[in-house]
C-alpha positions in Angstrom: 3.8 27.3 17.9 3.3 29.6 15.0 0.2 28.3 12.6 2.5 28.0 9.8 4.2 25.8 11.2 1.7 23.2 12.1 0.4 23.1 8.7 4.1 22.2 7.5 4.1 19.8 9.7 0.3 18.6 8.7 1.5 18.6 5.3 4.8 16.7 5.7 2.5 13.9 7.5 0.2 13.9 4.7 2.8 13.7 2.4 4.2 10.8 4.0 1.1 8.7 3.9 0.8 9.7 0.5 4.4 8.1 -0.3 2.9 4.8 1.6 0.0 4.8 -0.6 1.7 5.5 -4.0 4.6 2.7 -3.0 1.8 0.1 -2.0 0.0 0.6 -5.3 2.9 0.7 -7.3 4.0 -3.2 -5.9 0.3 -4.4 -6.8 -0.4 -2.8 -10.4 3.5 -3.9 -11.4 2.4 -7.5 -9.7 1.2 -8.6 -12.2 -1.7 -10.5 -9.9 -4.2 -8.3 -11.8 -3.6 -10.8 -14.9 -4.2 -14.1 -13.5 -6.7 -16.3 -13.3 -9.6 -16.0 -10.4 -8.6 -19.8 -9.3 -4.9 -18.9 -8.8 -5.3 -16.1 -7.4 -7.4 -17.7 -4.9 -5.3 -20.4 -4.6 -2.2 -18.3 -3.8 -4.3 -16.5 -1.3 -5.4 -19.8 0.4 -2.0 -21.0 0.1 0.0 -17.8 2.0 2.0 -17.1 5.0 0.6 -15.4 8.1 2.9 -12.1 7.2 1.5 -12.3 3.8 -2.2 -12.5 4.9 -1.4 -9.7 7.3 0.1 -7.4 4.9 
């Protein structure tokens, strides 16, 4: 395997996690949990499912 290949392939896989971390940010800045209340917040963490905790 030529060297110039690995690093497309590097960079495709870096690219990708990239993509996960934009999309992931995106959901929580367009939330809108950044605007409530400590309380609720807290509330709605106490108050989640076990795929919701998890993810």
């Amino acid at each position: 395997m030529e060297s110039s290949e690995r690093l497309a392939l590097l960079d495709t896989l870096r690219g990708f996690a990239l993509c996960g971390v934009f999309i992931s940010n995106v959901m929580v800045w367009f939330s809108g949990r950044v605007f409530l209340p400590r309380e609720q917040v807290l509330t709605a963490m106490n108050n989640a499912s076990l795929a919701d905790t998890v993810t």
